[in-house]
C-alpha positions in Angstrom: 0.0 0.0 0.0 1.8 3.7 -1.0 2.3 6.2 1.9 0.3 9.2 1.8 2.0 12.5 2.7 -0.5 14.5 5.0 1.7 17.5 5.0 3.1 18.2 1.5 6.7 19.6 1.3 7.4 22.7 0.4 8.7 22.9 -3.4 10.4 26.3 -2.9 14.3 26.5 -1.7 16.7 28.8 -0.2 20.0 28.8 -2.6 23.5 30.1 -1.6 25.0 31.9 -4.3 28.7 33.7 -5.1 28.3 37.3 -7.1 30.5 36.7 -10.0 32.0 40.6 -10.0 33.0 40.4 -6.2 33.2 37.0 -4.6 30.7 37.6 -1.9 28.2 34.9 -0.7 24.9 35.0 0.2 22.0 33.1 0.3 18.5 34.1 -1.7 14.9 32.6 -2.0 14.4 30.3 -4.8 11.1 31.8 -6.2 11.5 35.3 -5.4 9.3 37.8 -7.4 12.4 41.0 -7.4 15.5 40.8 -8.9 18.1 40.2 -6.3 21.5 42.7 -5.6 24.5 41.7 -3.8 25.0 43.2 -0.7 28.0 44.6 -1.0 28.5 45.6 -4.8 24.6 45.9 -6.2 25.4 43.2 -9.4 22.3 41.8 -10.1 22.5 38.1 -8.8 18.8 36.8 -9.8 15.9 37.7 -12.0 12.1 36.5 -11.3 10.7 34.7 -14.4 7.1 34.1 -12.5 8.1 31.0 -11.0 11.8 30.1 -10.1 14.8 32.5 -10.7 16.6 33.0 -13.2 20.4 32.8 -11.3 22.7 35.1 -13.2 25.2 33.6 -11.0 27.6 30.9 -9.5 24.7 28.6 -7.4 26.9 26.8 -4.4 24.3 25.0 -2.4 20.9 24.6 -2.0 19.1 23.6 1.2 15.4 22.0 1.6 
């Protein structure tokens, strides 16, 4: 018999990304709906598209 899953999962992620102008390391929403700045040097790091973002950037991890 499958298992059903009461409590869905959440299909949005957090994602650590580098800023390929500066090096710096940060970590952004998945499914944002603004384009997303470094901190330190304002390149753009991610664009929405209306669902996931479009990374304009190195992606290092990505946690659940």
């Amino acid at each position: 018999m499958a298992k059903i899953e009461l409590i869905p999962k959440p299909s949005s992620k957090f994602i650590k990304v580098k800023c390929s102008k500066c090096g710096n390391e940060q970590i952004i929403f998945g499914k944002a709906s603004v384009k997303i700045k470094c901190n330190i040097c304002d390149e753009i790091l991610a664009e929405p598209t209306g669902g996931c973002v479009k990374l304009l950037c190195e992606k290092l991890q990505e946690f659940d």
